[in-house]
N, CA, C, O and CB atoms as a CASP TS submission, in Angstrom:
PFRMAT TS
TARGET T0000
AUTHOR 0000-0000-0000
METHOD Language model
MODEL 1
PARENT N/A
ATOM      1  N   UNK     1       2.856  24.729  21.014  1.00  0.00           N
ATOM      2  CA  UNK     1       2.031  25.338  19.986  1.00  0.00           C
ATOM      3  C   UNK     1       0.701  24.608  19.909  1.00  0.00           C
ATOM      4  O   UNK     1       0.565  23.439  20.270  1.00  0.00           O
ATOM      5  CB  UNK     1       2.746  25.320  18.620  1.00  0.00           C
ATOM      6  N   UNK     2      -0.208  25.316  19.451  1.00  0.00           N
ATOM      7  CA  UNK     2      -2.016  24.579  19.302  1.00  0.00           C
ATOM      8  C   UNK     2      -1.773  24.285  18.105  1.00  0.00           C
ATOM      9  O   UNK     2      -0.783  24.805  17.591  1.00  0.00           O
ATOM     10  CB  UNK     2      -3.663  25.601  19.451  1.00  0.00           C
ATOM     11  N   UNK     3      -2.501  23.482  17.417  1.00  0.00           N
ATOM     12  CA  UNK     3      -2.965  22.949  16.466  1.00  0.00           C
ATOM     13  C   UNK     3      -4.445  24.028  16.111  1.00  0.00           C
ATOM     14  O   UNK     3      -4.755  24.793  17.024  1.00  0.00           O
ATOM     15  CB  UNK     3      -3.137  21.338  16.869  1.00  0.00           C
ATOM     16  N   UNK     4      -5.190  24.057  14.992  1.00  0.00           N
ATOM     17  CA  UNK     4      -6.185  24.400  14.764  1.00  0.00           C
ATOM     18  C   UNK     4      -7.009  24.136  15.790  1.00  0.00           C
ATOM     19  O   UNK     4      -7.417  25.231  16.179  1.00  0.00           O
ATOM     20  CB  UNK     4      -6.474  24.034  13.763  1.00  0.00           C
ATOM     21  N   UNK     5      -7.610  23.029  16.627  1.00  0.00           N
ATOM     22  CA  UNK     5      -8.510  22.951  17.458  1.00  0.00           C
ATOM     23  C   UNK     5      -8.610  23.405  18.829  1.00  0.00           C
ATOM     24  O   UNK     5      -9.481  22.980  19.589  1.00  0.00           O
ATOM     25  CB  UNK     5      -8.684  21.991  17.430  1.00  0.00           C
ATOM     26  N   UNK     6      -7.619  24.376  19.208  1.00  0.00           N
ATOM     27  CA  UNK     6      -7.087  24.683  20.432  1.00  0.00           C
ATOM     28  C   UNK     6      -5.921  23.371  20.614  1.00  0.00           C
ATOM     29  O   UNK     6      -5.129  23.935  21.368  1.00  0.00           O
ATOM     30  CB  UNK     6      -8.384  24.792  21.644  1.00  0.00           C
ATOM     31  N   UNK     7      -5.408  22.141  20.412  1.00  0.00           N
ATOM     32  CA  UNK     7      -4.883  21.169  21.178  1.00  0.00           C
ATOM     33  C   UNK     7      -3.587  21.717  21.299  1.00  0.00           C
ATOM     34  O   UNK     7      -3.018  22.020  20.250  1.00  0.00           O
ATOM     35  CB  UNK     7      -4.972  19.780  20.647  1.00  0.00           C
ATOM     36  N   UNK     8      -2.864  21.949  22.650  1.00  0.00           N
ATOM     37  CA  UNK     8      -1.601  21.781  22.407  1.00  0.00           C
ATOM     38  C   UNK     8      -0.825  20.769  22.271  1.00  0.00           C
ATOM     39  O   UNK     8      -0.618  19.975  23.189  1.00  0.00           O
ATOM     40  CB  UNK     8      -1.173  22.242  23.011  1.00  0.00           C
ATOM     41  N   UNK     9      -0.291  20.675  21.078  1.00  0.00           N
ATOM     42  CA  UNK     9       0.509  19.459  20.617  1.00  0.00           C
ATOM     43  C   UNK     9       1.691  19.121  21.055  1.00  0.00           C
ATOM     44  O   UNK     9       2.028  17.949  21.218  1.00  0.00           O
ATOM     45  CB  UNK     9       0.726  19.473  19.438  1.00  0.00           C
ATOM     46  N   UNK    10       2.557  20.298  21.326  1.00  0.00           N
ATOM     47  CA  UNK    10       3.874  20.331  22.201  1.00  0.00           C
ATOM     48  C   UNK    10       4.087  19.028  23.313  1.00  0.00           C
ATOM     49  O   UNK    10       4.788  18.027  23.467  1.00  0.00           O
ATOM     50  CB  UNK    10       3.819  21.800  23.100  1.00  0.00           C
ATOM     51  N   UNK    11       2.851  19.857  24.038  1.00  0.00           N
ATOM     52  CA  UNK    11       2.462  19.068  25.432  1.00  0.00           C
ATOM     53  C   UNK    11       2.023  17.472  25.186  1.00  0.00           C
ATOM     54  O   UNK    11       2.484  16.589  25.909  1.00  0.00           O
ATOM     55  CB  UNK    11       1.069  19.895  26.198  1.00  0.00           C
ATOM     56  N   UNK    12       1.245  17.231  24.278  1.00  0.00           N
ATOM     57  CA  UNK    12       0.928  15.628  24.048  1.00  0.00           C
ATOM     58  C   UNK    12       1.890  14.741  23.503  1.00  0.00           C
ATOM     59  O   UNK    12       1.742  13.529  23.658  1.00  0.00           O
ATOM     60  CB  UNK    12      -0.162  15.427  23.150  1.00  0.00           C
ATOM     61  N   UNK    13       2.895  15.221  22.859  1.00  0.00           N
ATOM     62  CA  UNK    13       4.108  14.834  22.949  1.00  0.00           C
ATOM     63  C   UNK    13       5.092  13.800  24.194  1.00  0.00           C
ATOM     64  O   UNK    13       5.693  14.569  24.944  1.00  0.00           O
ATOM     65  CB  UNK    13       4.492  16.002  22.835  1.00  0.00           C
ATOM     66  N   UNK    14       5.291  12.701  24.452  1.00  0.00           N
ATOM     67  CA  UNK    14       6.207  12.599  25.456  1.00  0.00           C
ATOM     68  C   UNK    14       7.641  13.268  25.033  1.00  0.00           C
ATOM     69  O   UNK    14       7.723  13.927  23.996  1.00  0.00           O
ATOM     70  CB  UNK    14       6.319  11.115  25.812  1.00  0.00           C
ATOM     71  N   UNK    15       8.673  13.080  25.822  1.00  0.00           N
ATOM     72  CA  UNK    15       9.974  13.558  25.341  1.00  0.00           C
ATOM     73  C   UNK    15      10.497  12.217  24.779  1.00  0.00           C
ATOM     74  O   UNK    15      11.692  12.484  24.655  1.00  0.00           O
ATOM     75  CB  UNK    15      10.962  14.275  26.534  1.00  0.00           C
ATOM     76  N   UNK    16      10.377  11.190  24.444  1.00  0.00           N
ATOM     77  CA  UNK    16      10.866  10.017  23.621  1.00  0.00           C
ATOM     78  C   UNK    16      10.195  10.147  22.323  1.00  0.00           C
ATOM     79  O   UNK    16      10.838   9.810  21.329  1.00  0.00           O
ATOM     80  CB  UNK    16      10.557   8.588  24.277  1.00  0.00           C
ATOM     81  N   UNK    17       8.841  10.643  22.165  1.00  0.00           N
ATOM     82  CA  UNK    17       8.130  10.925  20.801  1.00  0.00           C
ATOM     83  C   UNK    17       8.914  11.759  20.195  1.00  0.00           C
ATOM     84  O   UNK    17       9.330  11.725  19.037  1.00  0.00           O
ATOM     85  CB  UNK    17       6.738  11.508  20.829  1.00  0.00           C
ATOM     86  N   UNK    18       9.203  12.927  21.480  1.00  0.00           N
ATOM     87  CA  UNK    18      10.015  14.173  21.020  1.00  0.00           C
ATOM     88  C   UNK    18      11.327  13.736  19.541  1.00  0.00           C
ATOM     89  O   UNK    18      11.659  14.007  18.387  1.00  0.00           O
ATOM     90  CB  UNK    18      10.958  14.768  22.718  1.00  0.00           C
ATOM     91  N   UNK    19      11.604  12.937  20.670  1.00  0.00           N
ATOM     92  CA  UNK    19      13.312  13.080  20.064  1.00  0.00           C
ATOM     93  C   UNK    19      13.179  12.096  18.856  1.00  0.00           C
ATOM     94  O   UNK    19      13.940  12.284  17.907  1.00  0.00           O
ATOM     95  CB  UNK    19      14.802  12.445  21.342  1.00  0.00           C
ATOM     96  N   UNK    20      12.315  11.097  18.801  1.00  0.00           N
ATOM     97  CA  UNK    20      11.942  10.247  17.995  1.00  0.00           C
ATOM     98  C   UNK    20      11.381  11.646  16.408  1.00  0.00           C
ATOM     99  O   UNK    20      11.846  11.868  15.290  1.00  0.00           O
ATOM    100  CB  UNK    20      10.591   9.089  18.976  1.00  0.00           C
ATOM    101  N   UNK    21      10.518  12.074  17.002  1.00  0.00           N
ATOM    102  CA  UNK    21      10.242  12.860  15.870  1.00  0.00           C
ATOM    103  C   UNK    21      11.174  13.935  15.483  1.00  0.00           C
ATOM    104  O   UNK    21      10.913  14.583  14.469  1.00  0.00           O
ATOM    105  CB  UNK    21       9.049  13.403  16.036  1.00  0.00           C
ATOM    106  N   UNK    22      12.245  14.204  16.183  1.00  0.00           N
ATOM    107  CA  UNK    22      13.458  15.536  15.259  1.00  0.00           C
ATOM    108  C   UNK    22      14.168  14.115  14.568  1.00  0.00           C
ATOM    109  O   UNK    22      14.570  14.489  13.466  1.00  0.00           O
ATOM    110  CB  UNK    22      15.062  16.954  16.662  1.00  0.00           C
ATOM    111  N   UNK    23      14.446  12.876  14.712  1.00  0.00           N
ATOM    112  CA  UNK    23      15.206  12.266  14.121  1.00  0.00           C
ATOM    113  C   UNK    23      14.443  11.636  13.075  1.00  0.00           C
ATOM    114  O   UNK    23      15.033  11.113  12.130  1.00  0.00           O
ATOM    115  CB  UNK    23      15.895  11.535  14.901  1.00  0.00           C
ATOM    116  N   UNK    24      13.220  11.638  13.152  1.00  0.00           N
ATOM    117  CA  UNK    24      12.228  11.386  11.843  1.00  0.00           C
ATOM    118  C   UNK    24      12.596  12.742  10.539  1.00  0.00           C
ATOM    119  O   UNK    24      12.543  12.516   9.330  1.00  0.00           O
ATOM    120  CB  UNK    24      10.238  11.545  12.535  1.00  0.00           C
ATOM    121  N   UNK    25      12.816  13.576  10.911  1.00  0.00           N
ATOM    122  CA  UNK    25      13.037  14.729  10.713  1.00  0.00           C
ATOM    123  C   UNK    25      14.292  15.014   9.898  1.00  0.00           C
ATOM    124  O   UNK    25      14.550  15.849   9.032  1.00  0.00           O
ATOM    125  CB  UNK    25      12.997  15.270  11.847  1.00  0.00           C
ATOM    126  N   UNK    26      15.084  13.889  10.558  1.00  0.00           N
ATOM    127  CA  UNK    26      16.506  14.034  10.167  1.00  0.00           C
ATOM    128  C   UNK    26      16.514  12.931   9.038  1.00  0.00           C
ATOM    129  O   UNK    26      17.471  12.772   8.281  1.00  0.00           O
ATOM    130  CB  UNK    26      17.656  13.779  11.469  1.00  0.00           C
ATOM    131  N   UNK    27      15.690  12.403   9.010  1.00  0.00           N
ATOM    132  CA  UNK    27      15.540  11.208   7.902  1.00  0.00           C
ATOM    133  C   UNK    27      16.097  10.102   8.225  1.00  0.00           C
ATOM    134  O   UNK    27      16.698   9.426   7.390  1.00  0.00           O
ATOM    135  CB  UNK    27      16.092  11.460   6.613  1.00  0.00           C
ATOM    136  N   UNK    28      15.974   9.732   9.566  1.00  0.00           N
ATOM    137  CA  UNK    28      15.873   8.317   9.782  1.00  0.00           C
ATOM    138  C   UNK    28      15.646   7.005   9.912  1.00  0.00           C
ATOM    139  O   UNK    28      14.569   6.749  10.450  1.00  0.00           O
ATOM    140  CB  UNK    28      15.882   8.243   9.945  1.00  0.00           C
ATOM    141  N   UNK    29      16.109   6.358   9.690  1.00  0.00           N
ATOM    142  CA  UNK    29      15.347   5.054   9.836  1.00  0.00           C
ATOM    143  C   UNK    29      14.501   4.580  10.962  1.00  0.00           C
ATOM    144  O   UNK    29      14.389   5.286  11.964  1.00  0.00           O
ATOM    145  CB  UNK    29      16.185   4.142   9.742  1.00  0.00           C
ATOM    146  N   UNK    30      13.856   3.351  10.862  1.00  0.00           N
ATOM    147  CA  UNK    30      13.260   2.855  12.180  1.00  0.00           C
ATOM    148  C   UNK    30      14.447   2.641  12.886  1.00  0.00           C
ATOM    149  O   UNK    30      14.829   3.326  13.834  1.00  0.00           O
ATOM    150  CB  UNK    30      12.319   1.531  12.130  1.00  0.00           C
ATOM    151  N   UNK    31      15.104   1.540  12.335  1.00  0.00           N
ATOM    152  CA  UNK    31      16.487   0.983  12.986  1.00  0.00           C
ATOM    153  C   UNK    31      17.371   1.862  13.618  1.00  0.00           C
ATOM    154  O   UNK    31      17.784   1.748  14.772  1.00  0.00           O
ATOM    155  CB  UNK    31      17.333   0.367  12.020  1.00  0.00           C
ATOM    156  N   UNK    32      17.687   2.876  12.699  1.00  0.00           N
ATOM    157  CA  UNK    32      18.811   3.588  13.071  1.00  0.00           C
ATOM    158  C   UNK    32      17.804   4.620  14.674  1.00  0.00           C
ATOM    159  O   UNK    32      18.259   4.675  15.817  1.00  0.00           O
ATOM    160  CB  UNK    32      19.552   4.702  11.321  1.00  0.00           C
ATOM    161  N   UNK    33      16.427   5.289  14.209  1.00  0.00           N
ATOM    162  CA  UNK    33      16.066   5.208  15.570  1.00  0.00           C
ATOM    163  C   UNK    33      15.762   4.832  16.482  1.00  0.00           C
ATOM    164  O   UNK    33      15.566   5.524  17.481  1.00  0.00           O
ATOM    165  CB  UNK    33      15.770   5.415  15.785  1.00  0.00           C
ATOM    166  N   UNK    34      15.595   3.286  16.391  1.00  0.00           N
ATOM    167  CA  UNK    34      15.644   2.050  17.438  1.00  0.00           C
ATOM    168  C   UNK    34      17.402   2.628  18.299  1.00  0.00           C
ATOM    169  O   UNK    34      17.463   3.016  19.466  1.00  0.00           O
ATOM    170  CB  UNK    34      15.695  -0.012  16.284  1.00  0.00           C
ATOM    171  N   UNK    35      18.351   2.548  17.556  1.00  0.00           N
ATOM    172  CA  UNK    35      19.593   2.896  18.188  1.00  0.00           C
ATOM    173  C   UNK    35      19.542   3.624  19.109  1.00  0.00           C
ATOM    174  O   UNK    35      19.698   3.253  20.272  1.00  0.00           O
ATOM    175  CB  UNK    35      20.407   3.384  17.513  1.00  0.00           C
ATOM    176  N   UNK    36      19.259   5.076  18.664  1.00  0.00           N
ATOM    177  CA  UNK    36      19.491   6.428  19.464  1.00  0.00           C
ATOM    178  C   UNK    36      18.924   6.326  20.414  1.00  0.00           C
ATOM    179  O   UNK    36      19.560   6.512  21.451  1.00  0.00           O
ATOM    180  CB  UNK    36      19.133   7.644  18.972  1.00  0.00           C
ATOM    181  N   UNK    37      17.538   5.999  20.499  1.00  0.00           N
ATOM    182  CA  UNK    37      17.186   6.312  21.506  1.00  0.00           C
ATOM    183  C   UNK    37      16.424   4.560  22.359  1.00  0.00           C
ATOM    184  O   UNK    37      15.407   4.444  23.043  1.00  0.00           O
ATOM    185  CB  UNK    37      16.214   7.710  21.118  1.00  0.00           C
ATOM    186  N   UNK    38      17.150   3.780  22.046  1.00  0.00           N
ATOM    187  CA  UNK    38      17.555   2.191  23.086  1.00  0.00           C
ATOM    188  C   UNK    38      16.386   1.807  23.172  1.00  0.00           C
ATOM    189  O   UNK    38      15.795   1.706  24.247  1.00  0.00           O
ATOM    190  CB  UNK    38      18.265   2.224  24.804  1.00  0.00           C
ATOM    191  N   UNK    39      15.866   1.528  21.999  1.00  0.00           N
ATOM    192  CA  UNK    39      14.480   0.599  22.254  1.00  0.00           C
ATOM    193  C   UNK    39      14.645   0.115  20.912  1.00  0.00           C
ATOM    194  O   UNK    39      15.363   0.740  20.130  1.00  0.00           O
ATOM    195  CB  UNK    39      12.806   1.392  22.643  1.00  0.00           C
ATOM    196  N   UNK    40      13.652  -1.648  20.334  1.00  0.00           N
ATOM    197  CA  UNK    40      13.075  -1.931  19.923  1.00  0.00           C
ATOM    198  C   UNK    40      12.954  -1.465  18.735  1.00  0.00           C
ATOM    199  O   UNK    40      12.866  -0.239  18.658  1.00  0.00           O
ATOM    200  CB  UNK    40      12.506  -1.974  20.508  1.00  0.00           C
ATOM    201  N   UNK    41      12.910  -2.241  17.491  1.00  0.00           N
ATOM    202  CA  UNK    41      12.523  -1.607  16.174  1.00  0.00           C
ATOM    203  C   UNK    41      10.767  -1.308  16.270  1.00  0.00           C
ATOM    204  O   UNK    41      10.148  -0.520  15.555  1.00  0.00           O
ATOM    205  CB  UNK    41      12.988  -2.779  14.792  1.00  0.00           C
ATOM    206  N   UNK    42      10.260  -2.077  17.236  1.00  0.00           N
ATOM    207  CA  UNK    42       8.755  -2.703  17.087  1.00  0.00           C
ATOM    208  C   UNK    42       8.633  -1.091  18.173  1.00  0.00           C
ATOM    209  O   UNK    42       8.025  -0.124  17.713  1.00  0.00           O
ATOM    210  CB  UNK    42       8.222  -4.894  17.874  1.00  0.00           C
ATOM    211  N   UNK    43       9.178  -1.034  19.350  1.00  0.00           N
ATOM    212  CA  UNK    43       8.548   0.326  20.029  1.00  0.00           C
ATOM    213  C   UNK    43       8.662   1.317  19.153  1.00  0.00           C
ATOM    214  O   UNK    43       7.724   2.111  19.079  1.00  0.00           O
ATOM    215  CB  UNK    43       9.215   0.840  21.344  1.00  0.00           C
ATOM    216  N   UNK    44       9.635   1.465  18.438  1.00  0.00           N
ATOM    217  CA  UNK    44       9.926   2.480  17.644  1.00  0.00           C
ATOM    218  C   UNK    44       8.651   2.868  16.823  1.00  0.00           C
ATOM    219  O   UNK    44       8.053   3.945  16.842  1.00  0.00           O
ATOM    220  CB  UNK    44      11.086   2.117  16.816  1.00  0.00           C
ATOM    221  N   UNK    45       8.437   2.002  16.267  1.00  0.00           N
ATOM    222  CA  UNK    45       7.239   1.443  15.206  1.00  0.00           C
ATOM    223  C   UNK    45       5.964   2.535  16.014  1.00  0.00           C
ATOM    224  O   UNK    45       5.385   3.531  15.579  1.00  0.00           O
ATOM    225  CB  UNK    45       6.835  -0.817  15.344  1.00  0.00           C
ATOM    226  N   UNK    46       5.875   1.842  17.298  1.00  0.00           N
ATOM    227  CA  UNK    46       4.323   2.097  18.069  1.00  0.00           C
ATOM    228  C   UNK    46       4.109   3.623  18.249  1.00  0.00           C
ATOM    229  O   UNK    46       3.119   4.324  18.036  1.00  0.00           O
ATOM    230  CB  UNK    46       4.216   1.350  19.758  1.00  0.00           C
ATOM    231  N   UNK    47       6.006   4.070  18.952  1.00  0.00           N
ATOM    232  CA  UNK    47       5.703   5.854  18.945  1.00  0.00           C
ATOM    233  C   UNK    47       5.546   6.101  17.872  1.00  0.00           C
ATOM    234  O   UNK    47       4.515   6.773  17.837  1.00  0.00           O
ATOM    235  CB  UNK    47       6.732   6.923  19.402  1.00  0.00           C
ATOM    236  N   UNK    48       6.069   5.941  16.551  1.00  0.00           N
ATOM    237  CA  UNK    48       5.530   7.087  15.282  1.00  0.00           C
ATOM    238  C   UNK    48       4.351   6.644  15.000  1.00  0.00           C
ATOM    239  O   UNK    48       3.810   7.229  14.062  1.00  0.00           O
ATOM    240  CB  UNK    48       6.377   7.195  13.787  1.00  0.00           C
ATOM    241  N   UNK    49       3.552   5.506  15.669  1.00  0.00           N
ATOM    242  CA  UNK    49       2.263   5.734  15.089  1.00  0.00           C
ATOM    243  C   UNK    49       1.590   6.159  16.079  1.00  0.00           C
ATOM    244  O   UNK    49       0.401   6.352  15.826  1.00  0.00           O
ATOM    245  CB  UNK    49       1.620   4.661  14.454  1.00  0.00           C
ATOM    246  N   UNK    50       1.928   6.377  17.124  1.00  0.00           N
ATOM    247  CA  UNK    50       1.461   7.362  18.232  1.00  0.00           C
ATOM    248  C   UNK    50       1.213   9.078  18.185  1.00  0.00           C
ATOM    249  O   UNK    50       0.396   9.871  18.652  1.00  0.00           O
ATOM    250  CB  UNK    50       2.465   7.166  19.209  1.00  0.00           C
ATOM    251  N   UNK    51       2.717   9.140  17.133  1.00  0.00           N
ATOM    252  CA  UNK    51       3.061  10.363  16.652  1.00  0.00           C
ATOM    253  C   UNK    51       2.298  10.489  15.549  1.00  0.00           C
ATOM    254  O   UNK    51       2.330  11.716  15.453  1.00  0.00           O
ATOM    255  CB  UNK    51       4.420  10.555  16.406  1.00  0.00           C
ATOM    256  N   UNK    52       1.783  10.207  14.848  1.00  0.00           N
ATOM    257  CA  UNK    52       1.386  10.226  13.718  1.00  0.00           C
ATOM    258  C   UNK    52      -0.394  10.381  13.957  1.00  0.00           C
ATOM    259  O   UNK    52      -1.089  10.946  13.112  1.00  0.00           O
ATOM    260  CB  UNK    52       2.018   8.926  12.964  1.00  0.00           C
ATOM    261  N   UNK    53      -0.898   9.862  15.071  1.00  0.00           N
ATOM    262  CA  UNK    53      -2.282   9.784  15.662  1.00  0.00           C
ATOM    263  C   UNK    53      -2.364  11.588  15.976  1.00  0.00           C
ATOM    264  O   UNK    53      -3.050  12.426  15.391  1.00  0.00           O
ATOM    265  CB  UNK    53      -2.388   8.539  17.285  1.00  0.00           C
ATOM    266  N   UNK    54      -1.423  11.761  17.078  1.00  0.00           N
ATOM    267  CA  UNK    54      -1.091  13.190  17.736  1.00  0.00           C
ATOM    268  C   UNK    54      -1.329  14.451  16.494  1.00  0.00           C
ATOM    269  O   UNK    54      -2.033  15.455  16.383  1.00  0.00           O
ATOM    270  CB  UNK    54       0.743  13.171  18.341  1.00  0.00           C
ATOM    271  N   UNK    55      -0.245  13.700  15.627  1.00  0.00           N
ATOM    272  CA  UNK    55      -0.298  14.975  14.490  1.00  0.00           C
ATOM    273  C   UNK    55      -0.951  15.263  13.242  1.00  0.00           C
ATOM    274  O   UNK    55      -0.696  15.932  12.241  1.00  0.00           O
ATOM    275  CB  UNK    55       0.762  15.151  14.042  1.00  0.00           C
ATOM    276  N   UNK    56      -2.305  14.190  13.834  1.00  0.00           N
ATOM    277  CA  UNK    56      -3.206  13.547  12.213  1.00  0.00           C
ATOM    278  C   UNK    56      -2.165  13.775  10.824  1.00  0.00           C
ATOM    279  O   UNK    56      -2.330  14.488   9.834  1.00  0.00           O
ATOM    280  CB  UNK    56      -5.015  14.772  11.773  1.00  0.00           C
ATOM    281  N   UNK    57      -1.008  12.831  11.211  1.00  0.00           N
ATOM    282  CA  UNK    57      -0.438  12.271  10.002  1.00  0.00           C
ATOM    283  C   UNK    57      -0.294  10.936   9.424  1.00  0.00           C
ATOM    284  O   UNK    57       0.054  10.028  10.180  1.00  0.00           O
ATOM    285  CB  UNK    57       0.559  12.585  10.023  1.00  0.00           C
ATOM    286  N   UNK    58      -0.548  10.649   7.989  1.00  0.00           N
ATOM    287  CA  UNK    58      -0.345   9.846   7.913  1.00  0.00           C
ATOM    288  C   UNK    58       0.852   8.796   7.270  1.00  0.00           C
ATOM    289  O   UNK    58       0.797   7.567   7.261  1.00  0.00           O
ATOM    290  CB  UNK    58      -1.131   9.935   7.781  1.00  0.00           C
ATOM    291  N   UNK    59       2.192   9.859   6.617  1.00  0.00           N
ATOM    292  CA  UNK    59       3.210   9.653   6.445  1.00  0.00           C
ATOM    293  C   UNK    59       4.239  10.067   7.070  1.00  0.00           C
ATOM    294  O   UNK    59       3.962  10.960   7.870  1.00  0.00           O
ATOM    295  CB  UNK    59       3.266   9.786   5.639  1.00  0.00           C
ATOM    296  N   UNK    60       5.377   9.766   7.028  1.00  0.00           N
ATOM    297  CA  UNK    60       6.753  10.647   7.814  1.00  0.00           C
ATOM    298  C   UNK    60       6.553  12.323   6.893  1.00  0.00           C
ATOM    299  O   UNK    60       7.107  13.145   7.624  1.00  0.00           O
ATOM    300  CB  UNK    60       8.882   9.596   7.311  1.00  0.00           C
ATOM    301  N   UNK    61       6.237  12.732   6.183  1.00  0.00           N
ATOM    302  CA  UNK    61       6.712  13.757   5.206  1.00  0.00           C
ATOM    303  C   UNK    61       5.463  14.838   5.673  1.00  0.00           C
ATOM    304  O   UNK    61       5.634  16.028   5.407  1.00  0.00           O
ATOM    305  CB  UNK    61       6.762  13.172   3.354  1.00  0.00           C
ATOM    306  N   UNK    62       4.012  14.346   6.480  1.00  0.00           N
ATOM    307  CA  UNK    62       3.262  14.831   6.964  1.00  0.00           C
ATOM    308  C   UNK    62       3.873  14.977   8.569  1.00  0.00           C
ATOM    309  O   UNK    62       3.763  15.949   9.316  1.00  0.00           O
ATOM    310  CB  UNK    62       2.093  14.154   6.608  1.00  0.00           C
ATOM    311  N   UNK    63       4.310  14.134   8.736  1.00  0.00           N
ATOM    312  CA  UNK    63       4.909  14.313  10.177  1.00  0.00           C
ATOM    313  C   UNK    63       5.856  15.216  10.324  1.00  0.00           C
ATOM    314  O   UNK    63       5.725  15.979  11.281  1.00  0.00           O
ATOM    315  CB  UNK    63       5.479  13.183  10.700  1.00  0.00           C
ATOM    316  N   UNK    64       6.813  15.344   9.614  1.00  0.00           N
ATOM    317  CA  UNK    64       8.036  16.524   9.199  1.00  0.00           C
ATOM    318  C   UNK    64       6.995  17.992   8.693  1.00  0.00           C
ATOM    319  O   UNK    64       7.514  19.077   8.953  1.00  0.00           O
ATOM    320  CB  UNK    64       9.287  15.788   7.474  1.00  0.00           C
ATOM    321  N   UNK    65       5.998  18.018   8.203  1.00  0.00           N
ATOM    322  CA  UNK    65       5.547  19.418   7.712  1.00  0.00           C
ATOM    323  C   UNK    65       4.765  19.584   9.273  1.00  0.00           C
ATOM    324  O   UNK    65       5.390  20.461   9.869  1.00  0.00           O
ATOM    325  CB  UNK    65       4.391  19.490   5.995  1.00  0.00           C
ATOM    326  N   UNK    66       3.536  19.017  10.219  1.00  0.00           N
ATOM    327  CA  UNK    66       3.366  18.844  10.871  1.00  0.00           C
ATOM    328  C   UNK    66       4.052  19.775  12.153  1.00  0.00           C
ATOM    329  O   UNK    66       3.559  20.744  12.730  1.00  0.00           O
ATOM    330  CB  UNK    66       3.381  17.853  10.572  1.00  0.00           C
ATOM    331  N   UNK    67       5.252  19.167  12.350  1.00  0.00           N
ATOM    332  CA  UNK    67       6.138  19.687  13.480  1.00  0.00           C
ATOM    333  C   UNK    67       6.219  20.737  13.476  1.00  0.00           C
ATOM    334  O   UNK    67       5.924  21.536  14.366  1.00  0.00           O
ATOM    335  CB  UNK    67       7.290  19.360  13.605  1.00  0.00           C
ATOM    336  N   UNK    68       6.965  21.045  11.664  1.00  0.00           N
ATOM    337  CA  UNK    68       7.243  22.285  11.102  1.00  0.00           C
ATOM    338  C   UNK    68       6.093  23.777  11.782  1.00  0.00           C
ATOM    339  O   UNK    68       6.243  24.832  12.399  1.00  0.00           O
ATOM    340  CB  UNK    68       7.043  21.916   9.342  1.00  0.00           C
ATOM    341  N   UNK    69       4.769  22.814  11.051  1.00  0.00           N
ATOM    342  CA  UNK    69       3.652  23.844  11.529  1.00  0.00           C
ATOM    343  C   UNK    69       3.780  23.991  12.676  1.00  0.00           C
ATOM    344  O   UNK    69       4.199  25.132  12.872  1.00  0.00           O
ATOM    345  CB  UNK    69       2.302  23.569  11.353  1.00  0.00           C
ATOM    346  N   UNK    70       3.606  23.280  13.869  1.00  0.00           N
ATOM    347  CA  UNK    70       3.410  23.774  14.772  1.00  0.00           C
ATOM    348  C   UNK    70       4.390  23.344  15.591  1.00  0.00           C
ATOM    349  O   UNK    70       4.361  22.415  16.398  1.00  0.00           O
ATOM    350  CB  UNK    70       2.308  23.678  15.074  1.00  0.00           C
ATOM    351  N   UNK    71       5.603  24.388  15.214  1.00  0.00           N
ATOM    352  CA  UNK    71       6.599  24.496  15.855  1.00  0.00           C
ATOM    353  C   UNK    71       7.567  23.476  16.877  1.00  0.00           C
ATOM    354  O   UNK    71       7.828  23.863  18.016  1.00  0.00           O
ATOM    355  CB  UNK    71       6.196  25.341  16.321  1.00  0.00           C
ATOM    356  N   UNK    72       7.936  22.506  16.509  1.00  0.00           N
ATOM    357  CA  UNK    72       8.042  21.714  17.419  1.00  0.00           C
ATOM    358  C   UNK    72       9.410  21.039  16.555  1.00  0.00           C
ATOM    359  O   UNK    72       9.574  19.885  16.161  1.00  0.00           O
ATOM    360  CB  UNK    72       6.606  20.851  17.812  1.00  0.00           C
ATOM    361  N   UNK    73      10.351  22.309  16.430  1.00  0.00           N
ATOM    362  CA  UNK    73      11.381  21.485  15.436  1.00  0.00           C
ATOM    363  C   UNK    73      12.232  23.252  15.983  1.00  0.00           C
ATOM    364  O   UNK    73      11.805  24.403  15.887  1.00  0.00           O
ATOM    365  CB  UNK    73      10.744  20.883  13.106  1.00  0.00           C
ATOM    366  N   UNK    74      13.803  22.583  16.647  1.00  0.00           N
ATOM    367  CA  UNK    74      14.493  23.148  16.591  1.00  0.00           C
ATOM    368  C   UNK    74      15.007  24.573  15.285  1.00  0.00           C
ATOM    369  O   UNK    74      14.703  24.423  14.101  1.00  0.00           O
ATOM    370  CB  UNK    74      14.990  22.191  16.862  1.00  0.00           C
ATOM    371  N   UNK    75      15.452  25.307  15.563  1.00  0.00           N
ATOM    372  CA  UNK    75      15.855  26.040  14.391  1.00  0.00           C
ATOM    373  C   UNK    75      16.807  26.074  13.460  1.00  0.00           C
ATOM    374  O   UNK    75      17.189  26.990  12.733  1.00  0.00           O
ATOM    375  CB  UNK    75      15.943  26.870  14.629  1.00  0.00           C
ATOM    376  N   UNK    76      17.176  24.860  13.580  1.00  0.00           N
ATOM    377  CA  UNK    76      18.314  24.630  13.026  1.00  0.00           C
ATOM    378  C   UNK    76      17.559  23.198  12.235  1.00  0.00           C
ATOM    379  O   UNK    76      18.197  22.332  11.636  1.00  0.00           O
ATOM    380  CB  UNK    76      19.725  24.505  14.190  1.00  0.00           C
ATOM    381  N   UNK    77      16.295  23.219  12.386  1.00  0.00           N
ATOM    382  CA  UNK    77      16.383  21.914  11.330  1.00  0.00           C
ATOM    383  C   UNK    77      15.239  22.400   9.964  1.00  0.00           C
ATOM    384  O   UNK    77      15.069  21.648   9.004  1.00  0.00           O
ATOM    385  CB  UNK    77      15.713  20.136  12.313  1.00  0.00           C
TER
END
């Protein structure tokens, strides 16, 4: 999906941001997503503020509406 500026956001996404952000989604912790997906509380840290650059957000709750907008959230969440 584009964002307002043409960007597709989908695509700037890696697939570790990906999954990092449906479990942001799910209301997770850093820690608990340090687990899932086998890194670092501190990498964890760096993608959501990676994610958060991507989706000019600046909280998790902007990051969750964010996705929402532009589609980037299963249908089931």
């Amino acid at each position: 999906m584009y964002d307002d500026g043409g960007f597709d956001v989908s695509r700037a996404l890696t697939e570790r941001q990906h999954q990092i952000l449906l479990l942001i989604c799910e209301g997770a912790t850093d820690r608990q997503i340090a687990g899932r997906v086998a890194a670092s509380e501190r990498t964890v840290q760096r993608e959501i503020a990676e994610i958060r650059t991507i989706l000019d957000a600046s909280s998790r709750t902007q990051i969750v509406a964010a996705a929402a907008r532009n589609g980037l959230l299963p249908a089931n969440h």
